[in-house]
N, C-alpha and C positions, 0 to 999 in steps of 0.2 A: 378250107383245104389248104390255102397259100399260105394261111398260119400255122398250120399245123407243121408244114414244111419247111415255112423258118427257122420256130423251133427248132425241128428237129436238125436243121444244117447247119442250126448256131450250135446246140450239144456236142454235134459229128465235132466240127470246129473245135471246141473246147476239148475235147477228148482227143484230138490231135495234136495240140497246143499240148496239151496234159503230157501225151504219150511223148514228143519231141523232149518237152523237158524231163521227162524223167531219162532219157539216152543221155544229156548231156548235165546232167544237175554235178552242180560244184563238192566235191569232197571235203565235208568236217576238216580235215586235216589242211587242205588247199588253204580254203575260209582263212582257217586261225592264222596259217604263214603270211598270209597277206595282209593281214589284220596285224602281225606284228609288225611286217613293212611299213605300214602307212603308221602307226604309234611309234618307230623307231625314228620315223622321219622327223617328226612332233618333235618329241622327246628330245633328239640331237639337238635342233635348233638351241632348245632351254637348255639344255644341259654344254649346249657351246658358247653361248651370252652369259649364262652363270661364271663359266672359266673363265670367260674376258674380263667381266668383272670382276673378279677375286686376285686379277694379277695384280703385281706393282703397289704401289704404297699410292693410291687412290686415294681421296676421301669417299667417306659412304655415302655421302649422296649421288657421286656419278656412279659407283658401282650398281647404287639402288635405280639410276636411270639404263645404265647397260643392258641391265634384269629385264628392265618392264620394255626397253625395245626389243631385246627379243622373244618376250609374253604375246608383244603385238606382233611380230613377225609370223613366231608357231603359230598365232589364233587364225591371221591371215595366209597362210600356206596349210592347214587344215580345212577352212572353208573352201578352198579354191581346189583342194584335193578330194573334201568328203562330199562337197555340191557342186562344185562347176566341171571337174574333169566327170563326175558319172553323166552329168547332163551332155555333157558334150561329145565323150569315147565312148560313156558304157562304165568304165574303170578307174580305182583310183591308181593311185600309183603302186600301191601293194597287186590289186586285183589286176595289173598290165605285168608286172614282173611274175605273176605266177599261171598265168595265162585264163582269167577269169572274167566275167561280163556279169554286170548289172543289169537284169532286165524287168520291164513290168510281168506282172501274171501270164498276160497273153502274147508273150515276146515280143512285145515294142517296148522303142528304146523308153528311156526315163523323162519325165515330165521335170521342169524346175519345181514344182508344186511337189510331186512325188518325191524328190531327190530330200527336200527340205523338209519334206515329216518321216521319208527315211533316217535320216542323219539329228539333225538337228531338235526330233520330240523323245528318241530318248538318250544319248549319249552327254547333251549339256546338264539334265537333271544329275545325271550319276555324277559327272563331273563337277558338279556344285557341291553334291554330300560329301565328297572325298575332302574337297578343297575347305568345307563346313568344319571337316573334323582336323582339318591343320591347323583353322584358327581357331578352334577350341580347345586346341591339344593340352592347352595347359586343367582343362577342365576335362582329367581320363576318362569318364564314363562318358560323357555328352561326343568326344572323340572316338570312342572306340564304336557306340551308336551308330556315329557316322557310316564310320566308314565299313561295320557289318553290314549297311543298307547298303552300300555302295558294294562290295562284293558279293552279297545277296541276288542285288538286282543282276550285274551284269553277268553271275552265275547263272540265274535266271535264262539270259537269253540265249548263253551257250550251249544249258542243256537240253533249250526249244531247239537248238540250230542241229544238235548231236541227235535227236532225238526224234523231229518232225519229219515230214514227204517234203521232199526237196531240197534237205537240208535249210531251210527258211529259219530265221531266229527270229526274236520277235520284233525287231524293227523290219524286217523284208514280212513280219504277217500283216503289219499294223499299216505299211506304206502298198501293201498288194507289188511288191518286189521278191525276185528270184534271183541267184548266182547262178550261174550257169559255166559250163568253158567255154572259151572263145571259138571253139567250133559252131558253136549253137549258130552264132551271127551270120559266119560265113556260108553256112547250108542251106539255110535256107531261111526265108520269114514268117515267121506267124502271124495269122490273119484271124 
């Protein structure tokens, strides 16, 4: 009888869980803005070290070092913004400016372990096939291969994210992760 009753108050549980995030599930549109924030962030970095380096009558070899400090700069202000700020706020820096939260399935917060096969199992893969097909570029088919998979894929998980309950894509199916708005946090906890 006392299991039967768990059951059924872990279900209740779950179906409450369920029904909270559906009131506050992150909107398609939100997602992508924020998702542009946080790749605009990236992006600058590189595309602000590229500038430094292109100015003045350089030789190419500190240009080509200007480059790769700021490659290591972007990598480590992506990691710090796609893993350690979700583990630590909830958000990256896109998901805080547009008022969004990362959370597990059953509304607690993100585990290191979750944050890192949210972010890190499938966005480094995409970004290796793009990066695959720049240095094959001078070999057009093996290039354009590339980087089909690479818009394929991250097509892919857009139109899980446009398309599924919750707006979930397929890194928030694959890490048991939800967006949610930042109201979720403040109302209440899921248990």
């Amino acid at each position: 009888m006392t299991e039967t009753r768990t059951l059924f108050t872990a279900n209740e549980s779950e179906a409450r869980a369920e029904s909270h995030l559906d009131r506050f599930r992150a909107p398609f549109s939100l997602r992508c803005g924020a998702l542009l924030i946080d790749y605009i962030l990236v992006a600058g970095i590189i595309a602000f070290s590229t500038l430094l380096a292109r100015m003045g009558n350089r030789p190419r070899a500190s240009s080509s070092s200007a480059e790769m400090i700021g490659i290591f700069i972007a990598v480590v202000v992506a990691v710090i913004n796609f893993v350690g700020l979700p583990v630590l706020r909830g958000q990256t820096l896109g998901k805080w400016a547009t008022g969004l939260v990362i959370r597990r399935r059953e509304g607690e917060p993100l585990t290191w372990g979750r944050a890192l096969l949210r972010h890190l199992l499938v966005y480094p893969p995409l970004f290796l096939m793009l990066s695959l097909g720049f240095l094959v570029a001078e070999m057009l088919p093996a290039a354009l291969v590339m980087a089909g998979v690479f818009i394929v894929m991250l097509g892919i998980g857009f139109v899980i994210a446009a398309f599924s309950d919750h707006a979930r894509a397929l890194h928030d199916i694959i890490a048991g992760t939800v967006v949610v708005r930042e109201g979720a946090r403040r109302t209440r906890r899921i248990h």
